[in-house]
ChimeraX commands (.cxc) that place a marker at each C-alpha (Angstrom):
marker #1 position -28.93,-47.77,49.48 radius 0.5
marker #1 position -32.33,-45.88,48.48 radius 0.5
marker #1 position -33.57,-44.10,51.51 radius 0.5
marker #1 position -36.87,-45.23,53.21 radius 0.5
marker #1 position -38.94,-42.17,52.61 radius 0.5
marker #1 position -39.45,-43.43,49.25 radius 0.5
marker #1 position -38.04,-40.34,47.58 radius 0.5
marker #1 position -35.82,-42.61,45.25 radius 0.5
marker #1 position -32.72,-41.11,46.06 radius 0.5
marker #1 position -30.27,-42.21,48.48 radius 0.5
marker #1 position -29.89,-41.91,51.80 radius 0.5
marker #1 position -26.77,-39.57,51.54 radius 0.5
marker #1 position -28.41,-37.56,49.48 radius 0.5
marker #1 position -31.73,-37.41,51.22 radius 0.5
marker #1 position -32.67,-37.90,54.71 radius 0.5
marker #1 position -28.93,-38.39,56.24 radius 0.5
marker #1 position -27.49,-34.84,56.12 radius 0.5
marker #1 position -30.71,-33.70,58.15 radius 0.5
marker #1 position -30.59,-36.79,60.76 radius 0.5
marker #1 position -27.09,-35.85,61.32 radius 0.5
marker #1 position -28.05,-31.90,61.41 radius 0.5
marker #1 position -25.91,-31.01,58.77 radius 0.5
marker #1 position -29.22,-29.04,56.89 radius 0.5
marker #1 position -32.67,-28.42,57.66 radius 0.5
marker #1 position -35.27,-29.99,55.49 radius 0.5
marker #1 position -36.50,-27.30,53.04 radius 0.5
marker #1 position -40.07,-27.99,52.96 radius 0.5
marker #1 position -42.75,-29.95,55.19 radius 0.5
marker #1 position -42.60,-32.77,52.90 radius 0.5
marker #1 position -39.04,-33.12,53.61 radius 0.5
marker #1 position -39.23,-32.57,57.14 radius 0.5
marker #1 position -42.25,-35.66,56.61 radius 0.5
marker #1 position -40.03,-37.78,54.63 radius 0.5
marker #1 position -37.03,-37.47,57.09 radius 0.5
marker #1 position -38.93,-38.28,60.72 radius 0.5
marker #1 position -40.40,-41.15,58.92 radius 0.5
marker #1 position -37.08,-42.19,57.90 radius 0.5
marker #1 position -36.24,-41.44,61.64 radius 0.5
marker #1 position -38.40,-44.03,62.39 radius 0.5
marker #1 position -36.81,-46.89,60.73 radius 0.5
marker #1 position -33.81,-45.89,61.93 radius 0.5
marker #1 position -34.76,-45.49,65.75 radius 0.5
marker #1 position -33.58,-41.96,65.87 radius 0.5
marker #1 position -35.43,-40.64,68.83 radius 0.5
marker #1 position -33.42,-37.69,69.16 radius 0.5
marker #1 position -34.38,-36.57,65.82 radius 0.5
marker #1 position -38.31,-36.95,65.87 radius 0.5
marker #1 position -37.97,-35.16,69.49 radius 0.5
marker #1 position -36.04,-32.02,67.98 radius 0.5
marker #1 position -38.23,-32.25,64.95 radius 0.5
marker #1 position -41.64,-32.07,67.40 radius 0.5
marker #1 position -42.72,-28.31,67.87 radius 0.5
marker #1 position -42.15,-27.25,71.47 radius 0.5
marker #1 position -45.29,-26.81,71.99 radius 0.5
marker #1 position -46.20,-30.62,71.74 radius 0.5
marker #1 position -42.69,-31.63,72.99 radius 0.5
marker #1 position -44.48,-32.45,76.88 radius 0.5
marker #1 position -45.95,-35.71,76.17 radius 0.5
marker #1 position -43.14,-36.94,73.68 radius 0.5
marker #1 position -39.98,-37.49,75.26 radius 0.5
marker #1 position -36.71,-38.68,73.01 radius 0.5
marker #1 position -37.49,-42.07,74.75 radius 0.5
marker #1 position -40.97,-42.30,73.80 radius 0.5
marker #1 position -40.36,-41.78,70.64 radius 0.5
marker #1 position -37.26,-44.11,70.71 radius 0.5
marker #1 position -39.62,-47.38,72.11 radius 0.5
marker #1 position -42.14,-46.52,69.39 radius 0.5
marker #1 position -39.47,-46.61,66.85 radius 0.5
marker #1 position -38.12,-49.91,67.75 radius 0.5
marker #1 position -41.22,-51.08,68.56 radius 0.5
marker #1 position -42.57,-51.06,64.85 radius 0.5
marker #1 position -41.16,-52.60,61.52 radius 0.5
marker #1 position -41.80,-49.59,59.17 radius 0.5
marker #1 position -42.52,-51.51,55.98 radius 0.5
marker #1 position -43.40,-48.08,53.13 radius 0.5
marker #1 position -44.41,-44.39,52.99 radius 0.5
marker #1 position -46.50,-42.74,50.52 radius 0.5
marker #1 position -47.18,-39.19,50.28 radius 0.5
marker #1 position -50.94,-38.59,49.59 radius 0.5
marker #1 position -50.75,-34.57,49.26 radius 0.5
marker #1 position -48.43,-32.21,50.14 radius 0.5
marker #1 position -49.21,-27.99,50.22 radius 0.5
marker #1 position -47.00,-26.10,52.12 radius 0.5
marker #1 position -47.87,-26.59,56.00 radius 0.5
marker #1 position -49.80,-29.61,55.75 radius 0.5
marker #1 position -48.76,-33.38,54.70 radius 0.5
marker #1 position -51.30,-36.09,54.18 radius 0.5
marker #1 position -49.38,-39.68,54.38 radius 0.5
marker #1 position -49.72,-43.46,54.46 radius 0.5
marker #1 position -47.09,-45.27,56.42 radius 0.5
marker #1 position -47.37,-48.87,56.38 radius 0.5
marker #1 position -46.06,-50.85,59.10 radius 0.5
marker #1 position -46.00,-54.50,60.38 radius 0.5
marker #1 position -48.39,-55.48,63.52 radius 0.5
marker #1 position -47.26,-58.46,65.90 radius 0.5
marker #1 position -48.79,-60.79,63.71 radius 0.5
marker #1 position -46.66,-59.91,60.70 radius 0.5
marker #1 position -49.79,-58.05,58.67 radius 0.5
marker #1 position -49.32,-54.81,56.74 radius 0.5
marker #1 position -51.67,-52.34,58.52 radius 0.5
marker #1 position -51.70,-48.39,57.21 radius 0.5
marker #1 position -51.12,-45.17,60.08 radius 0.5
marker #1 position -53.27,-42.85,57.47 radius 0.5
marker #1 position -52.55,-39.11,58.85 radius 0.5
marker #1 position -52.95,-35.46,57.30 radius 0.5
marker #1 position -49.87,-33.63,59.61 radius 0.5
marker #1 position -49.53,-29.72,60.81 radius 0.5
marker #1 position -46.30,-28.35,60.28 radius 0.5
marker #1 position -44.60,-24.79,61.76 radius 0.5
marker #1 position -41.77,-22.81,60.40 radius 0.5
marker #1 position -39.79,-21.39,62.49 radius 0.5
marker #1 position -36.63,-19.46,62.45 radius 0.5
marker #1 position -35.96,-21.42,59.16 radius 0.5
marker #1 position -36.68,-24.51,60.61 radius 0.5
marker #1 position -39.80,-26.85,59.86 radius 0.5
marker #1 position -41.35,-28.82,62.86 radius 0.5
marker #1 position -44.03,-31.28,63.18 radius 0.5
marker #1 position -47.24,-30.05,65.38 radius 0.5
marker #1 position -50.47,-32.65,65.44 radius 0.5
marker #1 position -52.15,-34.42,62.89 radius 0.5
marker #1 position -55.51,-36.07,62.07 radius 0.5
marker #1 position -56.15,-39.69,61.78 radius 0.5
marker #1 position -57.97,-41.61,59.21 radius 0.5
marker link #1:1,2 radius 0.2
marker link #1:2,3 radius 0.2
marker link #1:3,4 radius 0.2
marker link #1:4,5 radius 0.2
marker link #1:5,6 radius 0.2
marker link #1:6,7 radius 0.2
marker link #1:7,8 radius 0.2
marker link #1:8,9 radius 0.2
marker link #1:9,10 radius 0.2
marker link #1:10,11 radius 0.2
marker link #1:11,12 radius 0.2
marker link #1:12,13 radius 0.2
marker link #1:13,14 radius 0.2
marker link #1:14,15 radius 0.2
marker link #1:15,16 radius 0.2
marker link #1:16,17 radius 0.2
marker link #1:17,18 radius 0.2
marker link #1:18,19 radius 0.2
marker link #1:19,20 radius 0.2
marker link #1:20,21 radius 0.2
marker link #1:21,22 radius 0.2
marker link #1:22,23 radius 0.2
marker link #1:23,24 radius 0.2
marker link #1:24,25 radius 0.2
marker link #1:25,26 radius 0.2
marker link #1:26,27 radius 0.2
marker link #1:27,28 radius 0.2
marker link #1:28,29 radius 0.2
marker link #1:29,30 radius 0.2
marker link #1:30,31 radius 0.2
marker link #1:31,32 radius 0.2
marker link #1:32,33 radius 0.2
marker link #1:33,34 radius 0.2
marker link #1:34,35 radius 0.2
marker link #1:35,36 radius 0.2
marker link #1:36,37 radius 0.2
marker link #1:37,38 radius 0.2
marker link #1:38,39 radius 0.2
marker link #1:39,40 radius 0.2
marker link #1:40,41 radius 0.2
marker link #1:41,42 radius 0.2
marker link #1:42,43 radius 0.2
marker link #1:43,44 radius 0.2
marker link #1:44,45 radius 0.2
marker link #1:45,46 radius 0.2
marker link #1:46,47 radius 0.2
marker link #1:47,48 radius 0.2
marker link #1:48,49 radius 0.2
marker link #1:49,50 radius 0.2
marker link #1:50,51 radius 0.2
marker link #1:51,52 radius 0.2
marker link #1:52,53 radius 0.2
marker link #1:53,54 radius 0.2
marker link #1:54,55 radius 0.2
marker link #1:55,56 radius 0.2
marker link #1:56,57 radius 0.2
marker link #1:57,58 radius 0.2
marker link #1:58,59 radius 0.2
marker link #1:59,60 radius 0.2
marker link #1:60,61 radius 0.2
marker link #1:61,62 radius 0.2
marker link #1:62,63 radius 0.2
marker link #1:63,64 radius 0.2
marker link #1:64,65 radius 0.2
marker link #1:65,66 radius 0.2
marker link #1:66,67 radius 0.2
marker link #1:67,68 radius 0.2
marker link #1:68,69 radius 0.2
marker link #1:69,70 radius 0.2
marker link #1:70,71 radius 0.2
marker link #1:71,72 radius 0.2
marker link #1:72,73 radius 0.2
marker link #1:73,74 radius 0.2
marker link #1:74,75 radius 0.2
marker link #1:75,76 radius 0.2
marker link #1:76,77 radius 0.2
marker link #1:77,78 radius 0.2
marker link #1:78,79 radius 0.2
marker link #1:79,80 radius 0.2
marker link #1:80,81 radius 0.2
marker link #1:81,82 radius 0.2
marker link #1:82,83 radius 0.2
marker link #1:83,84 radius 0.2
marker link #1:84,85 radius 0.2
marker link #1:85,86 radius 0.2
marker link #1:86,87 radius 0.2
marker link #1:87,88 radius 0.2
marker link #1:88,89 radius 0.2
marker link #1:89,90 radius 0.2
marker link #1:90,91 radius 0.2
marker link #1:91,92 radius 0.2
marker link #1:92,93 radius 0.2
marker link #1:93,94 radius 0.2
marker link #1:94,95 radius 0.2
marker link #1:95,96 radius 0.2
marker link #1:96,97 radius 0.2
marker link #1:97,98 radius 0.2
marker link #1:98,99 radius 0.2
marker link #1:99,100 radius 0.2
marker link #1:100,101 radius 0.2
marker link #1:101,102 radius 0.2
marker link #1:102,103 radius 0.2
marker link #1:103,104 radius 0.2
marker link #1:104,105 radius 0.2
marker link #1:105,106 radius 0.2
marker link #1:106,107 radius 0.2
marker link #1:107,108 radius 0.2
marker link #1:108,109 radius 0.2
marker link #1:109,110 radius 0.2
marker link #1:110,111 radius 0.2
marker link #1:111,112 radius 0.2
marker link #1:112,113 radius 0.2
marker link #1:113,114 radius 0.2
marker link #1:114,115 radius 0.2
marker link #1:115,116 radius 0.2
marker link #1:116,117 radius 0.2
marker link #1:117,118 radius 0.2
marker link #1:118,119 radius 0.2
marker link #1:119,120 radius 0.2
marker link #1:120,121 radius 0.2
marker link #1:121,122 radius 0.2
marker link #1:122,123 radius 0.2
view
């Protein structure tokens, strides 16, 4: 099964081993690829360790969770990537079954070897 960040490889060998915290994504990009992959899934726990602590207040695991299952993820495309910031297109569903586009340029932190998602800026 390809994974759903749209890498082209499979979900073993993408997004799994760091949902099931085997490995730390490598890059922001990754780290991008893999929470939006946490999203199909419904893996609150995930996006909520992946959050920086600094913006962990207002996004608890079951936030995140209820958004998750909430939306029918539908495609991601990368726009740009440089190395703290990650412009992206995620297409989703809406209730009446229309593709509509989340269109955000993402702040990421490294820290202690560890990439984390801060804010971002909507389009």
């Amino acid at each position: 099964m390809n994974c759903t960040c749209g890498s082209g490889l499979s979900y073993g060998n993408c997004c799994q081993p760091y949902h099931q915290r085997l490995r730390n994504a490598p890059t922001s990009e990754a780290l991008m690829r893999s929470r939006y992959s946490a999203f199909v899934i419904a893996d609150g726990d995930y996006l909520f360790e992946t959050t920086h602590s600094s913006k962990r207040k207002g996004n608890s695991k079951d936030a995140y969770l209820k958004s998750a299952k909430n939306t029918k993820w539908v495609k991601l495309e990368i726009v740009s990537s440089d190395y703290d910031i990650v412009e992206f297109k995620a297409y989703y569903l809406n209730k009446k079954f229309q593709t509509e586009v989340l269109h955000e340029k993402s702040n990421f932190r490294l820290e202690d070897g560890k990439w984390y998602y801060v804010d971002g800026i909507f389009y």
